[in-house]
N, C-alpha and C positions, 0 to 999 in steps of 0.2 A: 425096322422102323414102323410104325403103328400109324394109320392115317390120320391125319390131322382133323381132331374133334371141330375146329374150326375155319376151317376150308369152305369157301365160297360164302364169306362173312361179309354183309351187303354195306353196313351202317357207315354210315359218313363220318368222320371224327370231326368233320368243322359240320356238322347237321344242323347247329344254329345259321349258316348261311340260308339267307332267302333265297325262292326260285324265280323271286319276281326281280325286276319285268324278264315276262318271259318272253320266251324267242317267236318269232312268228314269219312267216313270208308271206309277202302281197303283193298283188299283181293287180294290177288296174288297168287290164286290157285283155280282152279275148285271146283263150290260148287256143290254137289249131291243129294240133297233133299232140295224142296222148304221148307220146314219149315227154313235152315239155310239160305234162299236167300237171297239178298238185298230186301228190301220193299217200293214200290210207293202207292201212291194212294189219295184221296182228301178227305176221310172220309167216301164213299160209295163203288166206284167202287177201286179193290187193286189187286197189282200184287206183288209176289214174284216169283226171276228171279235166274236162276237155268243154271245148263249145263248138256247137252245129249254129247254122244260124238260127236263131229263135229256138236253140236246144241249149240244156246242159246236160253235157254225155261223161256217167261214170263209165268206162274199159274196165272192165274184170281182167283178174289174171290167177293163177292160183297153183302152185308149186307142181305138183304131180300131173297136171296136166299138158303130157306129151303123145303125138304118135308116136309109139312106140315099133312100128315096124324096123327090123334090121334085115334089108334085102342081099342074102349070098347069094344069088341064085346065078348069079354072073362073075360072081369072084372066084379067084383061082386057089390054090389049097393056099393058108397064109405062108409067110417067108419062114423057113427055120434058118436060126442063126448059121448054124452051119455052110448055109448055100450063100448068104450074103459074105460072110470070110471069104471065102475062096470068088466069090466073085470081087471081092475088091481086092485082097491078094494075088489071085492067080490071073484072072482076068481083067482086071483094071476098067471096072465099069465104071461109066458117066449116065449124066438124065440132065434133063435141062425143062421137066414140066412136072408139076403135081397132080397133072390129068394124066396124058400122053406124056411118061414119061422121056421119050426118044432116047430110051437108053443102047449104049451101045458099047463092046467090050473091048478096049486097046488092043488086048492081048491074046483076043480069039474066043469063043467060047463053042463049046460042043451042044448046046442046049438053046439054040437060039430064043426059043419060042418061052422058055422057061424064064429066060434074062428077060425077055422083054415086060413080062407079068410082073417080076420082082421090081421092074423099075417103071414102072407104072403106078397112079395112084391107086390105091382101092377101089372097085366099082361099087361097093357099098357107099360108100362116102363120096366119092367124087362123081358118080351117077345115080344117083339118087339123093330125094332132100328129105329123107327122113333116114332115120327119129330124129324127131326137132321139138321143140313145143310151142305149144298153140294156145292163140288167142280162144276165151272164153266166153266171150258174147258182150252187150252194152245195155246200161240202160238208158233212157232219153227222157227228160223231164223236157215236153214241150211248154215253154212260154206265150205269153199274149202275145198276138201277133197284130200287126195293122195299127200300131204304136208308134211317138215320133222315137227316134234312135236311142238308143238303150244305154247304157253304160254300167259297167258290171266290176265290182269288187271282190277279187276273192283273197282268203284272207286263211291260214292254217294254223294254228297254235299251235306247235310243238309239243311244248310239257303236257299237254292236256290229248293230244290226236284228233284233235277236232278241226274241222273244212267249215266255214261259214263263207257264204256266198251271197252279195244281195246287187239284184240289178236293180235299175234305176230311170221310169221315165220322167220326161221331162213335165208331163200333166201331173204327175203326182204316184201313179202308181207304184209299188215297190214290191216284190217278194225275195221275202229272205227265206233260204235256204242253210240249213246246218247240218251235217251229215259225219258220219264214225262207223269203226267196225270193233264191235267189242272183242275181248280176248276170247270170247267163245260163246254161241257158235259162229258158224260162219255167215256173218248175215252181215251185211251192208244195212244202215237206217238214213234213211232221210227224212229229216222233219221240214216243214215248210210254213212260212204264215205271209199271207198278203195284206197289202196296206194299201189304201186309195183307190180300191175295186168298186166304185158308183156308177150310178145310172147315167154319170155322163163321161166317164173314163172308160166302162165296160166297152168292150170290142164283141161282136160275135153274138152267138147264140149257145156257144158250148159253156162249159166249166173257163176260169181264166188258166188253168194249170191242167195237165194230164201227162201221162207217160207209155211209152211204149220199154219192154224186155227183146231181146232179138240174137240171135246167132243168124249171118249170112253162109250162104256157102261155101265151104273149100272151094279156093278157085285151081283151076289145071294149073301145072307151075309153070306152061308156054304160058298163060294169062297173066299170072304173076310177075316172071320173070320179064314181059313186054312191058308193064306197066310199070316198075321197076327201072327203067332202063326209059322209056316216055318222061315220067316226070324227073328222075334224077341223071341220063344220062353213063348210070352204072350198068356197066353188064356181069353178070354172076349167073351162074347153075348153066353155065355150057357145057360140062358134061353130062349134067342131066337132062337136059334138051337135046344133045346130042342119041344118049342111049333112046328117047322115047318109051319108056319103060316104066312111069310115073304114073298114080293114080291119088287122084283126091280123095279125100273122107266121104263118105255120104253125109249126105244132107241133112244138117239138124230137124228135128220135127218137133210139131206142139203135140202134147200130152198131156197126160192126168198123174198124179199120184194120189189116188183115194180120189174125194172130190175136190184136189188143188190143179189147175193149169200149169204145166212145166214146159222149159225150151230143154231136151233132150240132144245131147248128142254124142255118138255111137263109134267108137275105134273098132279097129281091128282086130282081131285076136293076138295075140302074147303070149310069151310066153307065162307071163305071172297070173291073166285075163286069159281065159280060155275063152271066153266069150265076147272079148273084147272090154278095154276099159271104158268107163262111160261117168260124164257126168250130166247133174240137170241143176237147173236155174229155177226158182220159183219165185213168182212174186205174191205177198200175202198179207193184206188189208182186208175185214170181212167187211169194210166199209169203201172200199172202192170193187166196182164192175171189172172182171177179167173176159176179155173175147180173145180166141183167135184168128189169127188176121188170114182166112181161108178164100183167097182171091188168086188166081192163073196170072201168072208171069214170075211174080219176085220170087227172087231163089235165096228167100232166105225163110227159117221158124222168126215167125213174131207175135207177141200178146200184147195189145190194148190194154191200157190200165183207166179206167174214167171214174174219176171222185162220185161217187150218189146223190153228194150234198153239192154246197155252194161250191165247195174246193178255196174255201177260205183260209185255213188251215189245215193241216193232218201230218200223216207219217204212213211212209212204204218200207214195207220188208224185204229185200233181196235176198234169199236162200241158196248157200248152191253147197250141193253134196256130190262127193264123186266113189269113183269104184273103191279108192284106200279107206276110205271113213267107216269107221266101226259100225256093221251093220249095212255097210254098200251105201250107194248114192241116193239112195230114196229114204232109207231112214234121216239123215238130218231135217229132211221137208217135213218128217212126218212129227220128230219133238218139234221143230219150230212152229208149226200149225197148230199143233196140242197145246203146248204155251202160249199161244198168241191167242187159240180159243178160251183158255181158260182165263189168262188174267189181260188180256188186250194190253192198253196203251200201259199199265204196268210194268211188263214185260219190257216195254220201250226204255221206260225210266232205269230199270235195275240194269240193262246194258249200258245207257250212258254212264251213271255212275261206276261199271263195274270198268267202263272207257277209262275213265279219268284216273280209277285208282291203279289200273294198270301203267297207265304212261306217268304215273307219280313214281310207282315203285320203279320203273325204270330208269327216270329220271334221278333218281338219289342214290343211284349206284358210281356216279360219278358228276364230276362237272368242270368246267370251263369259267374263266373269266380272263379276257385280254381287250387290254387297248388296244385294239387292231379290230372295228366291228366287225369287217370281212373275214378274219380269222377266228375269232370266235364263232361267228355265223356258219363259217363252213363246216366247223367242227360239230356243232347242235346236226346243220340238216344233212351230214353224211350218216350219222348216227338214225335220225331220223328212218332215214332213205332205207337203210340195213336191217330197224326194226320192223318195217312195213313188209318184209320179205323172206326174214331170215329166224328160225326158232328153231331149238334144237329136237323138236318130235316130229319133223318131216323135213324130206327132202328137200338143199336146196337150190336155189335158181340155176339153170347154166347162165350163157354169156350173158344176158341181159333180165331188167326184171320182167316178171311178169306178168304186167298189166301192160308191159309196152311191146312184148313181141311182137311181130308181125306174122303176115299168115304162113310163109317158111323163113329161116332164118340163113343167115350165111353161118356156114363154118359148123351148119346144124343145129349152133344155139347150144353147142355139147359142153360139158366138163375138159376144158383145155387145160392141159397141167402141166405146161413151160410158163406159167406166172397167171395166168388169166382166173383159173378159179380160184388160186392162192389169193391172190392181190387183197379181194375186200373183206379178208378174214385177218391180215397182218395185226390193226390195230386192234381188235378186238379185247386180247388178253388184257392189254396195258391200259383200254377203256374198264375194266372190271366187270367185262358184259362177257361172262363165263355163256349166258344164255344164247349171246351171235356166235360166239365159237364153239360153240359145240353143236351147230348148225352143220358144222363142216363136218360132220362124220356122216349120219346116216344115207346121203347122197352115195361119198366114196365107199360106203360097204359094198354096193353090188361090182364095182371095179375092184376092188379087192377081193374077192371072189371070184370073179374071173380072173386075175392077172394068175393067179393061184395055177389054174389050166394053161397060159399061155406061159408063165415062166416053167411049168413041165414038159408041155408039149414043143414048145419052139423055143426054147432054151436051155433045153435039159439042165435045167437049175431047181433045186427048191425055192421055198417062200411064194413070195409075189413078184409080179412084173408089173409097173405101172403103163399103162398106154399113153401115147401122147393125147388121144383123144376115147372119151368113154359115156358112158348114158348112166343117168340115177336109177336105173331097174334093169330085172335080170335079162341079160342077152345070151346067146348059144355056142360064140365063138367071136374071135377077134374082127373087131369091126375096124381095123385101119390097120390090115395084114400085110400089106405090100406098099413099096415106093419106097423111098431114101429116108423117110420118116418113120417107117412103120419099127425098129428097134434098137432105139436108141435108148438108154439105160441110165439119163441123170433123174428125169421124173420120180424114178422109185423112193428115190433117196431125199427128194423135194415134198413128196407128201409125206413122207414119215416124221418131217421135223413137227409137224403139225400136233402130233400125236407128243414128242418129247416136251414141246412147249407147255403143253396144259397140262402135264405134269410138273414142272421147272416152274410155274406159277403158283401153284396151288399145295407143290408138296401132296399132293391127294394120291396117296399108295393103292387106295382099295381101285380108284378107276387106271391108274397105273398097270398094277395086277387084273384086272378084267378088261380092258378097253386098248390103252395104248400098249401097250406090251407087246400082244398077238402081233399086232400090224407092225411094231418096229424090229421084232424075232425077225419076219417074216420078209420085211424087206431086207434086214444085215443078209438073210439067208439068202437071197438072189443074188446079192454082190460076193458072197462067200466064193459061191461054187461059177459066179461069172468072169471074176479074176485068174488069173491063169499063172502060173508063175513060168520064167523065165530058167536057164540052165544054173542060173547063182541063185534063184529063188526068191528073186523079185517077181512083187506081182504087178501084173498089168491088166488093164481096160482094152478089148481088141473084139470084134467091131462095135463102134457105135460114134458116131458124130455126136457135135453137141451144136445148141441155138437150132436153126432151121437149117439145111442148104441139102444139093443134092449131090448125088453118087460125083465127086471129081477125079478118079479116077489114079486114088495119090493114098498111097499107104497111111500118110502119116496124117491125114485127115479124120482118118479112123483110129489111130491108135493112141492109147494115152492122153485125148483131150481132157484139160485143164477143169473143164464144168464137169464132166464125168467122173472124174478121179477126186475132184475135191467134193461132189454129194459120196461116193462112196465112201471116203475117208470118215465126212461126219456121221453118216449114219452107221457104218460099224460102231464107232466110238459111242453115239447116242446109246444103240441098244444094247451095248456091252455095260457103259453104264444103268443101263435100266434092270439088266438080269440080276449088278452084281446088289443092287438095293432090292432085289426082289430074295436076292438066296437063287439064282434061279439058273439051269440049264446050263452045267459047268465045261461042258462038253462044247455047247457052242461058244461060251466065253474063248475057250482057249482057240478054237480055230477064230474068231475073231480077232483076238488078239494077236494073232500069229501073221492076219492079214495087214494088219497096221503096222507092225512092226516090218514089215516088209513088203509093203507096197511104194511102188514106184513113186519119187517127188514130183512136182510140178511146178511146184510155187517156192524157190529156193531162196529163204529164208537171206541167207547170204549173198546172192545176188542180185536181189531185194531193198538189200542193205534195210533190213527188220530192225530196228532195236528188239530189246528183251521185253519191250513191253509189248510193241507191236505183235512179235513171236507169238506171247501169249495171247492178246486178243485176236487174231488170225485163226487161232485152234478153235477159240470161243466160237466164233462168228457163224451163223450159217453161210454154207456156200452163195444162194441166191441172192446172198448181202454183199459176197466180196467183191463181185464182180458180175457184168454181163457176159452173156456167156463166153461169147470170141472175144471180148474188152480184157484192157489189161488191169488191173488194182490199180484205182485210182490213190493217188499217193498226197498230202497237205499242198504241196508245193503247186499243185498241177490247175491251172487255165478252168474255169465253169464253163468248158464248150457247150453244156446239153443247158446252158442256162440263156445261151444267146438269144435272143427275143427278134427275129429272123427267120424269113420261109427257107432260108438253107439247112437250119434245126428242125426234123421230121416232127420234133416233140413239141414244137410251137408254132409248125405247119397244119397237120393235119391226124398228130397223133399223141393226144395228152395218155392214154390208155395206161403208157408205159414210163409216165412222168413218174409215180411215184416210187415204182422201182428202181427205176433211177436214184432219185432223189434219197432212198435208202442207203444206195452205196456208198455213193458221197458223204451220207452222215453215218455209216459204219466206220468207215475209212480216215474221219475227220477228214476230209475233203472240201466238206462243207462247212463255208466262215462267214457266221451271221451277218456281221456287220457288212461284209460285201455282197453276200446272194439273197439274201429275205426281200428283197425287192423287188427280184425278178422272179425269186419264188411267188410272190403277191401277185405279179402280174399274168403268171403261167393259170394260179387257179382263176384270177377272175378275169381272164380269156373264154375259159371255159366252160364258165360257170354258168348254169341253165336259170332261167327265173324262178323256176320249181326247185331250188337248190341241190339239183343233182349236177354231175362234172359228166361232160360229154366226152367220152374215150375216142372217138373217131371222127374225122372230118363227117359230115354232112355232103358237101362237096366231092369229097371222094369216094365215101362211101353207101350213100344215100339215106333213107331212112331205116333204120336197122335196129332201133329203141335204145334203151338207157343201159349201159355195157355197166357193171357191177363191177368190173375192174378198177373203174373210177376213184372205186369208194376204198381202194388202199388209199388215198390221200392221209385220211386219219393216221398210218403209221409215223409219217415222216413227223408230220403237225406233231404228235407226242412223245418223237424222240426227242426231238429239238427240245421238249422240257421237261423230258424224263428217260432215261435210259438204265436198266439193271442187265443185260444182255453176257456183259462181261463178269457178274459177280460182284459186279458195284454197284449202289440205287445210284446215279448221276445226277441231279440237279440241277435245271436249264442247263445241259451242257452243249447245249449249240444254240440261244437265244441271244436274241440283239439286245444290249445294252439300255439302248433306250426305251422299250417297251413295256409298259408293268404286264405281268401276268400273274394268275394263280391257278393251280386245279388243285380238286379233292378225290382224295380216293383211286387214284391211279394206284394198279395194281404191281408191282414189281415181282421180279425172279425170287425166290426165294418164301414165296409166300408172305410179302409185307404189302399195305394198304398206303401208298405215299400221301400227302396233301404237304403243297409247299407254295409258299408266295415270292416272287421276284419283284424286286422294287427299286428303282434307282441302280440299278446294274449290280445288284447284288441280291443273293439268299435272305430274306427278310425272316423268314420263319417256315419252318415244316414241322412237320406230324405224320409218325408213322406207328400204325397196329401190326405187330408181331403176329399173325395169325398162328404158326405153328411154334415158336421161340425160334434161337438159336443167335447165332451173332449175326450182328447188319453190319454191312461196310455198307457208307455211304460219303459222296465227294460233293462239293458245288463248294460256290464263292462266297464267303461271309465277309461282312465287311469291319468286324470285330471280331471277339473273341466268341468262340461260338461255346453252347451251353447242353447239355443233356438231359430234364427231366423228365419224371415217369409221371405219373396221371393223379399220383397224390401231391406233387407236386417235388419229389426228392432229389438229391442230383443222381445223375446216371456216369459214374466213370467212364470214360474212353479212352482208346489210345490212338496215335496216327503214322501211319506207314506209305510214305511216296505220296502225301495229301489228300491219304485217302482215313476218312475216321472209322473205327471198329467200336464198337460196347456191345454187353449181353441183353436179350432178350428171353423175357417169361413168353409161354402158350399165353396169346391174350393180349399180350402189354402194349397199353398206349403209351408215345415217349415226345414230346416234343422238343426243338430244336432251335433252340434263337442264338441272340447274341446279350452273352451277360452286360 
């Protein structure tokens, strides 16, 4: 099969819709913590914009910026599969903590000291907080002060990525501020102009506006961890407080790059940083004074920024370059200073504009339109959210964004891969934003890569072994080697769907053959040689738990679990289909196939009571879709318990994080029936919903402040199955929307390589359009409320046939086909 000449085809077939009015969010009240900011950024470098008082504070945040230390020096050699078999076989171990484990062996063990290391957590992880990543510094635009009280508009366009800000005294005074980060390079711009700055409003003797750059301290994580637990009442890193064995970064410092002022600041060594990774901050107007702020006490690098002139108007440069950037962290200061010397406030303009026409192209790869503001709204600023942090030519976020980190992270802030780093890549494909999902790879390379060593060394397996927990850059050994979690074996088979997906989308052979392939070989090859067959020549899964829990001291907790046997069923099946469309590697097709064919059931079809359709979409489905992991298949018939709108539902308590995976099942499963649950679905996101238009994953209350969880932003899946689903080899058509709600999108991407755009009207399929990007037949389903019609783009009819009411016709490479009612 030859790759598809038109794969990853951006254009809109309804591109005469307008994009006006556009989407915007406003806040008309000081925000107090960056995690609730508004949010910029182009995919790498990110700001959420905050207020001090008489401040307005952008947070920087910027993808690759992590401590990167991994401390073994305390850990014990990691678990090989082999010792945890026989300790759950032979010895019937238990644990009852993720720190101190307190494991202990029913049935006797000869190895005391050994059982107790295995059931223990990691001291890498569980005593120590790092590698996490870390905040990047702020900058501060000081306001007039000595003013009656302010009132302050902030205001974010969407389609466009631009922040306008204007406060507001009651004498008259005004400064409006507008602010963006263009697609490249990394520079933050703020422009500003004031209004009503006379001789009898002026305050002071200074400029009315000025700024400070600043990086504080690493703080000790006993200071941390106190303050923490002061203001929120949470307590976390007590096994790192317990080991005492923590040390903070050094101290950012001001510097020079050439003749520019920089905020520096300095990692550890690494493995990939021999000399530690580093980045630096530069601010750069040749029209504003730069000092550093060189005075005994504060423990933090700062630069003064002070206008020359009146400070009636101008623009600030925020630069920041780190150790990954072509040329190291001191080159990006060094073009941005060269350009800004050569063509000044020029330079400023061809970024705005290069702002605008970036979030246009963005913007026309897909769209939204529902009577539902709230639902439409969530869908723009999760989008949004994902563009401000997610690109495919760097690493990205672990658990949260950015610019909201804090200064350690719980959970290390790592690559979690029992749904947490999955989640906000779900909707991505079916958005047409090829560009947010394929964000998702270069993170997971260095974990593929290592799993490489750990499915050899502690699992005598080829391929890969996913970890449950892993870092975006290279580390030397298993960093969460021990305790009841460290080898469990459904994750392998969870990130590899990722890899089939954006093939099954795009039909795209050549990244197929270079890209996804490797990794899907790689993971069938861990489940190959991890199955074990039985005396009749079934295979089994033995050890490994699924979901979270510890050592219970019970064979059958370990063997055969339902979430493990069904990732490895699909992922044989994925990369067997992937070889047999490559020509490729005949040798493992057949031992794959040999493992399917004779791998243990779980999910019995028959006692089930499957129909034949169900049957078949069950094979379809990813695992992650069919079920949680201990939950049973949610079945049509069955109660919306996780819909209940009550603190007895953890997920309308204090834990939206996992709503939308949820919320996937249920609409895998038809489970979920518009008419009865869209309501509580409405009320679950705007529970949750942040004024910044991000969905808060974690109580506050329970969890304290911990920044904006990226898990969230699965929302988007559920929101576009509901009016789009190709999953099963059918494009679906509102196949789970409410009757009464008009909606429309364009451009949604389906399975198969087709571009959907369909309008719902009156409780019925009004019209669709779909581009054939690679040809071939479309099946596709939904509700007409007449006779429905097939033409191609010169306007001719298009035959069809229909099978169990689902419509089939041919498609050309290319062919645009619309769809009404004659």
């Amino acid at each position: 099969m030859p790759t598809c000449p038109l794969a990853h085809l951006p254009t809109c077939p309804l591109a005469h819709l307008p994009f006006s009015p556009m989407h915007t969010i406003s806040i008309k009240h000081p925000i107090l913590e960056p995690r609730d900011g508004l949010l910029l950024g182009n995919g790498d470098l990110s700001v959420s914009i905050y207020q001090k008082p008489n401040q307005i504070v952008w947070r920087f945040g910027k993808n690759d910026v992590w401590d990167r230390r991994l401390d073994l020096s305390d850990s014990p050699r990691p678990s090989h599969i082999d010792e945890i078999a026989a300790g759950i076989r032979d010895e019937g171990w238990t644990s009852h903590g993720f720190i101190d484990g307190q494991g202990k062996a029913l049935h006797g063990t000869n190895n005391e000291k050994r059982m107790q290391e295995l059931c223990d957590g990691p001291p890498a992880y569980a005593k120590r907080p790092y590698p996490c990543p870390k905040p990047v510094g702020e900058l501060a635009m000081h306001l007039p002060v000595d003013l009656p009280p302010m009132q302050i508009d902030q205001r974010l366009t969407i389609e466009e990525g631009l922040i306008t800000i204007i406060c507001r005294w009651p004498n008259g005074v005004k400064v409006h501020v507008d602010c963006f980060i263009p697609p490249e390079p990394n520079v933050l711009v703020v422009r500003w102009h004031i209004e009503g700055w006379t001789n009898k409003t002026a305050t002071g003797s200074g400029t009315p506006v000025r700024f400070s750059l600043y990086r504080w301290s690493d703080p000790t994580i006993e200071a941390y961890a106190a303050r923490l637990y002061a203001e929120t009442g949470f307590k976390y890193f007590e096994g790192v407080l317990q080991a005492r064995k923590s040390k903070p970064l050094s101290a950012p410092e001001t510097d020079r790059v050439d003749d520019h002022y920089v905020i520096r600041q300095q990692f550890y060594p690494d493995l990939s940083f021999k000399d530690g990774f580093k980045y630096v901050l530069a601010p750069i107007n040749p029209h504003i004074d730069i000092t550093p702020v060189d005075m005994p006490g504060p423990d933090e690098a700062r630069l003064h920024l002070i206008p020359k002139d009146d400070a009636l108007n101008g623009w600030l440069i925020t630069a920041m370059g780190t150790s990954t950037d072509e040329g190291g962290a001191e080159a990006i200061i060094r073009r941005v200073a060269r350009l800004i010397s050569d063509t000044g406030a020029d330079a400023v303009e061809t970024w705005a504009q290069d702002s605008i026409h970036s979030a246009e192209s963005f913007w026309r790869r897909s769209s939204v339109s529902v009577d539902d503001q709230m639902m439409e709204q969530t869908w723009y600023e999760t989008l949004h959210a994902r563009r401000c942090a997610f690109r495919p030519d760097v690493i990205a976020p672990g658990l949260a964004m950015p610019s909201t980190v804090q200064d350690y992270s719980l959970w290390h802030g790592d690559y979690h891969t029992n749904y947490n780093y999955q989640s906000p890549f779900w909707g991505d494909l079916t958005a047409n934003h090829l560009d947010l999902a394929d964000a998702f790879y270069p993170g997971m390379a260095p974990m593929i890569h290592l799993g490489r060593k750990l499915a050899r060394d502690y699992w005598r397996c080829r391929g890969t072994f996913i970890q449950l927990s892993g870092y975006p850059f290279e580390i030397e050994d298993d960093p969460y080697g021990t305790g009841p979690l460290c080898r469990m074996a459904y994750m392998t088979g969870w990130i590899a769907n990722h890899y089939w997906w954006r093939y099954r989308y795009t039909l795209d052979r050549g990244w197929l053959e270079d890209q996804g392939y490797p990794v899907l070989r790689d993971c069938a090859l861990f489940y190959t040689d991890f199955l074990k067959p039985d005396e009749e020549g079934t295979y089994h899964a033995f050890p490994s738990g699924q979901g979270e829990y510890f050592y219970t001291g019970k064979l059958e907790d370990y063997t055969d679990r339902p979430q493990v046997i069904r990732h490895a069923r699909y992922c044989l099946n994925i990369a067997l289909q992937a070889a047999q469309i490559l020509d490729s590697d005949e040798s493992f097709q057949n031992e794959w196939q040999d493992r399917l064919d004779h791998l243990v059931v779980v999910d019995d079809p028959i006692l089930l009571k499957f129909s034949s359709e169900e049957k078949y979409r069950y094979i379809l489905n990813a695992p992650e879709f069919t079920a949680y992991d201990v939950g049973h298949i949610p079945r049509p018939e069955d109660a919306p318990v996780f819909l209940q709108t009550t603190t007895d539902n953890a997920l309308w308590r204090n834990y939206f994080g996992q709503f939308p995976w949820t919320l996937m099942i249920q609409l895998r499963n038809r489970a979920y029936h518009p008419e009865r649950d869209y309501a509580a679905v409405w009320a679950f996101i705007n529970k949750w919903r942040r004024p910044n238009g991000t969905i808060r994953a974690m109580s506050e209350a329970d969890y304290g402040y911990i920044g904006v969880y990226t898990e969230s932003q699965g929302i988007l899946a559920p929101l576009q199955e509901m009016m789009l689903q190709s999953w099963d080899g059918v494009i679906r058509l509102f196949p789970a929307w409410p009757t009464h709600i008009n909606a429309s999108f364009t451009t949604f991407r389906a399975e198969g390589a087709f571009l959907v755009s369909a309008t719902w009207e009156a409780g019925g399929v009004k019209h669709a359009e779909i581009v054939s990007e690679c040809g071939g037949i479309c099946r596709f389903a939904g509700f007409f409320s007449g006779q429905m019609v097939v033409q191609d783009d010169g306007g001719s009819r298009i035959p069809y046939t229909v099978q169990d009411d689902v419509y089939l016709f041919e498609t050309t490479l290319g062919g645009r086909y619309r769809i009404g009612i004659d």
